[in-house]
C-alpha positions in Angstrom: 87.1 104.1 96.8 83.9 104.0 98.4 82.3 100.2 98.3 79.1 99.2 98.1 80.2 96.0 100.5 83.0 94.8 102.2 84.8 91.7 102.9 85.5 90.3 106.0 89.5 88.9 106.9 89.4 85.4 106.8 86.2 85.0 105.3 86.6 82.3 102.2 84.8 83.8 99.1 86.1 83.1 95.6 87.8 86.1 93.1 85.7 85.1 90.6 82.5 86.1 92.7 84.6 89.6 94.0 84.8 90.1 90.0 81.2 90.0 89.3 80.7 92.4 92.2 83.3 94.8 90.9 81.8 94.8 87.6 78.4 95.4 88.9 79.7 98.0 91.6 81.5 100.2 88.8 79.0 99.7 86.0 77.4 103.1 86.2 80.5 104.3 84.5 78.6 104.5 81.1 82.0 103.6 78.8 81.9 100.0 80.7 80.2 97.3 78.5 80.5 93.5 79.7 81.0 90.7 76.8 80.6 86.7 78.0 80.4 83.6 76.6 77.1 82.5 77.5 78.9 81.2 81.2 77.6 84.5 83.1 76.5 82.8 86.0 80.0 80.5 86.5 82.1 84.1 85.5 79.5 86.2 87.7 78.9 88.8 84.8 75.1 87.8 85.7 75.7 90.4 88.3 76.4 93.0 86.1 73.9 91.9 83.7 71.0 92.2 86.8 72.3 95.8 87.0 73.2 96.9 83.6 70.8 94.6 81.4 71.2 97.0 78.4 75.2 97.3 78.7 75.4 93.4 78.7 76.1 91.1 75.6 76.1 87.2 75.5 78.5 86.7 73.0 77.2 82.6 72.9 80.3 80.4 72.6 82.7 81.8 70.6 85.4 83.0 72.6 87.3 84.6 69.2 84.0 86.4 68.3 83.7 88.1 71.6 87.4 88.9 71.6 87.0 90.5 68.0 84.2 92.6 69.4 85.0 94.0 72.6 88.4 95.4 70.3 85.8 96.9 68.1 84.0 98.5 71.2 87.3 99.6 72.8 88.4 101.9 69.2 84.4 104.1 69.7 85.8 104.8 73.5 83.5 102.2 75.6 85.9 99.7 78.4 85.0 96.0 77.3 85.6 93.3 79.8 85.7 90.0 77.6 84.9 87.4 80.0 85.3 83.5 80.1 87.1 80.7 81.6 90.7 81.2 81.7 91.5 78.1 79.2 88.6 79.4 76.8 89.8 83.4 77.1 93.6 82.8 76.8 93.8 79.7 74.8 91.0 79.6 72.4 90.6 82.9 71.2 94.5 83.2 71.9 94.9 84.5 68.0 92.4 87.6 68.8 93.7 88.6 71.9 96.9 88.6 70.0 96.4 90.6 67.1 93.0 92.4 67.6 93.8 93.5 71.1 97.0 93.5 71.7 98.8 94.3 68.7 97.0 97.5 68.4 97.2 97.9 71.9 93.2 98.5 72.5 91.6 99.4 76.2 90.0 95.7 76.8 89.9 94.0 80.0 89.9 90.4 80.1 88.1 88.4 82.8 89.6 85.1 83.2 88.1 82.5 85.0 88.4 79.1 86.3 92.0 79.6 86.4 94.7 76.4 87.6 93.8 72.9 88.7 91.6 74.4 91.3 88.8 74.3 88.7 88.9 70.4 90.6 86.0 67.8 89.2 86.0 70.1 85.5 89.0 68.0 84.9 92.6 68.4 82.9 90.8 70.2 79.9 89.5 72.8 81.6 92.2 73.8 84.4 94.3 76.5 82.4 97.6 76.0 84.0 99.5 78.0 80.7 97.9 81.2 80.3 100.2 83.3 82.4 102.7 82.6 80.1 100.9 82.8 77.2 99.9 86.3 77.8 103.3 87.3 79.0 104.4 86.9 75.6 102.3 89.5 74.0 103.7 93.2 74.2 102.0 95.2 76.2 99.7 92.9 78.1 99.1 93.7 81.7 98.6 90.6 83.7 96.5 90.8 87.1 96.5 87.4 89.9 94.7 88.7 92.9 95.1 87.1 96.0 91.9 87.2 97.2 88.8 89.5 97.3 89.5 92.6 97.7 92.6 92.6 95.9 90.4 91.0 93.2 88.0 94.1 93.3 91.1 96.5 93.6 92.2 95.0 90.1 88.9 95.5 88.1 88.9 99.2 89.2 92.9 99.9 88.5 91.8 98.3 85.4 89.3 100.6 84.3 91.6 103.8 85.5 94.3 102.3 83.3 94.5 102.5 79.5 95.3 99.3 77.3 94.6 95.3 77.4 94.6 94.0 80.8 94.2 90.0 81.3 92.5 89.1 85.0 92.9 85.9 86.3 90.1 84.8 88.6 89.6 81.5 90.7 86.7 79.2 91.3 88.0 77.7 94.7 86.6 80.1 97.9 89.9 81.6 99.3 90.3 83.6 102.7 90.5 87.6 102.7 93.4 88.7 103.6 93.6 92.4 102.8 92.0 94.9 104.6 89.7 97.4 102.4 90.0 100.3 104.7 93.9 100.1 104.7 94.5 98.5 101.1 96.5 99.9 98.7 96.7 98.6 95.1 98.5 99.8 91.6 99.4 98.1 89.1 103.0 96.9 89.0 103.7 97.1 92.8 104.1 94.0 95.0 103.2 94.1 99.3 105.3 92.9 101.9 102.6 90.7 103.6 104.8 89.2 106.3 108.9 90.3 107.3 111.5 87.9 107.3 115.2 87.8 106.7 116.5 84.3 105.8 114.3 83.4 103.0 111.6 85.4 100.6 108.2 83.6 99.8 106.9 85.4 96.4 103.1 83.9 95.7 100.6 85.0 93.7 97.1 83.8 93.7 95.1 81.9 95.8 99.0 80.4 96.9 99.3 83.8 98.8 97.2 82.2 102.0 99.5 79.1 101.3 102.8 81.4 102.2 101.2 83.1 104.8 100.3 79.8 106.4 103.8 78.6 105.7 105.4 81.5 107.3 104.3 80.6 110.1 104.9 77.4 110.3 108.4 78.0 109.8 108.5 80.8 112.0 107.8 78.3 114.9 110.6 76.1 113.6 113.2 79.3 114.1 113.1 80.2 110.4 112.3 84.0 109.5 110.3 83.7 106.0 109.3 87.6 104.1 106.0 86.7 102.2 105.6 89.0 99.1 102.3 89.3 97.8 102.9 89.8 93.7 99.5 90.1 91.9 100.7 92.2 88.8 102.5 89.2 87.4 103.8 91.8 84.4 104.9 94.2 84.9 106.3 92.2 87.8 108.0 94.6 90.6 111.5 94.4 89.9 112.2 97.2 92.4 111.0 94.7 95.4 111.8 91.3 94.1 115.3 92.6 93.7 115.5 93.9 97.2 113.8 91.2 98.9 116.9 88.7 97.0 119.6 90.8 98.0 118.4 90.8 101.9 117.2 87.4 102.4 119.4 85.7 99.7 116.9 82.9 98.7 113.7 83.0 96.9 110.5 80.6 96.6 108.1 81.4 94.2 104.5 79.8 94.7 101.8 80.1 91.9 98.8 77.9 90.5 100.4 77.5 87.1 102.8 75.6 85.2 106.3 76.3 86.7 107.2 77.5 82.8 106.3 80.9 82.2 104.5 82.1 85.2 105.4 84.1 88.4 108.8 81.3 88.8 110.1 82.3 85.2 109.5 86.2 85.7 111.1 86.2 89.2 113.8 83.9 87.9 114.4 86.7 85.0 114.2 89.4 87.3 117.3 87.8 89.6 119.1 86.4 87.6 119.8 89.6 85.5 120.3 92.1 88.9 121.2 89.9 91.7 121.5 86.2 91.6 120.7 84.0 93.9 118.7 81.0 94.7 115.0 80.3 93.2 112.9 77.8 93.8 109.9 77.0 92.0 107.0 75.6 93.7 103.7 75.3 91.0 102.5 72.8 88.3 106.0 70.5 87.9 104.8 70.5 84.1 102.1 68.1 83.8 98.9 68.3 83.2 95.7 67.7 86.3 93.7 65.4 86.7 89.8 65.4 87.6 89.3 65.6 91.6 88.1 67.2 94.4 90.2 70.9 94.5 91.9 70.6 98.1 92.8 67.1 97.0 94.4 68.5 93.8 96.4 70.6 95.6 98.1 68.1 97.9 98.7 66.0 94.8 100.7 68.4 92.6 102.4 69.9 95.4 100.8 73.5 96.3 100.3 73.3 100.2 101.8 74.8 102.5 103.8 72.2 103.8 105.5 71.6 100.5 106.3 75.4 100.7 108.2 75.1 103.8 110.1 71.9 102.5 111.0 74.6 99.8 111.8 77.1 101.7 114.2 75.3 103.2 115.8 73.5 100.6 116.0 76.7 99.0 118.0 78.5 102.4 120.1 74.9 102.4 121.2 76.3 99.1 122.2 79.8 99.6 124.4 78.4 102.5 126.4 76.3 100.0 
């Protein structure tokens, strides 16, 4: 893939700007049309739009509406990507994405933003902590978390190569970069080993992804050997490693910004408790709904640091050793 920019390792930049550089960056492909909700400068379609001014559509606020038309665009052959903030994409115009995208299984892209709690000071209404799960229920539906930049760039292009609805969940909060463009290697459906370990696997997704790494480490200079597994396709969800990474380190944490129902915790707790059980434990949104604040402070508060990670990592080695 040839870029037009790179990111530099450790440098904090939100997914949600990465997006709008993706779209801009692959926009000459003339089948790619961009849909928003009259919020193009907060999603970062505005960067598309700069380039592609006749390929761009404010759709105003009707989330539905826009839904309803990029499945019209997608059955004359042109790649929509529908996008909005995550709780206006996946829960208002829920009934759309349903039947008029995925039911007949149409080539849309959906650009999520404003995902999780992290949205900070826009308050409860407007962090989406459910819309993992919601998509997971419809057939078909390939869900993307990237963990940061690149991996949120990787995802827009994998979604154009790939044929059907794809949901993209993007962040406000400026995360670090953690992949390396010249070495990265993304496809849909397949996890990474970020970090090796043997007594306890770390599964994040997300912007908790720097969380586990940081966590790993801090438990590595407590004696503890923690595997961090970087799982961005949330479905479908890489059944090959997660099943692995159970059966050789016999205890799983699962860390995502979502509600502990239905997101990255369910999917991994489906995946071992039908192939090889052991124990899973949860660390997300204990199901409640946030609260207006600062975003770092929001994170302390409902539990997504780091150090709550290692208390679970350890709680959840404490129980394999039962």
């Amino acid at each position: 893939m040839k870029l037009s920019k790179k990111y530099e390792l450790g440098k904090k930049i939100a997914t949600r700007e990465a997006y709008g550089d993706a779209l801009a960056e692959f926009g000459a492909d003339p089948r790619i049309i961009v849909l928003d909700a009259d919020l193009s400068k907060s999603t970062k379609t505005a960067n598309f739009k700069k380039v592609y001014p006749e390929r761009f559509v404010n759709c105003g606020i009707a989330e539905g509406n826009m839904m309803a038309v990029a499945a019209g665009m997608a059955t004359t052959g042109k790649i929509p990507f529908a996008s909005s903030f995550a709780m206006f994409a996946a829960g208002r115009a829920f009934e759309q994405v349903r039947n008029a995208i995925g039911y007949p299984h149409l080539n849309v892209k959906i650009g999520a933003t404003h995902a999780g709690i992290t949205v900070g000071e826009d308050g409860a209404t407007h962090q989406c902590n459910e819309d993992i799960g919601v998509m997971r229920t419809i057939p078909g539906m390939v869900i993307l978390n990237p963990a940061d930049a690149a991996e949120a760039r990787a995802c827009v292009k994998a979604a154009i190569d790939y044929y059907g609805p794809v949901y993209m969940r993007y962040g406000r909060l400026s995360v670090p970069v953690i992949f390396d463009e010249d070495t990265f290697d993304f496809e849909i459906g397949k996890g990474q080993t970020i970090v090796n370990g043997t007594d306890v696997t770390i599964a994040a997704t997300g912007i908790m992804t720097a969380s586990a790494i940081e966590a790993a480490k801090a438990l590595s200079a407590e004696g503890i050997s923690a595997r961090v597994v970087n799982i961005c396709t949330i479905k479908p969800i890489d059944k090959e490693l997660l099943i692995k990474c159970a059966a050789e380190t016999g205890a799983v944490v699962t860390a995502e910004e979502h509600n502990i129902i239905g997101g990255l915790g369910s999917a991994v707790c489906e995946t071992v408790c039908e192939a090889k059980p052991v124990p899973v434990i949860r660390v997300g949104i204990k199901d409640v709904f946030g609260k207006s604040g600062k975003a770092t402070e929001l994170i302390d508060e409902f539990g997504l640091s780091a150090k709550d990670l290692v208390a679970a990592a350890k709680a959840a080695i404490a129980l394999k050793l039962k």
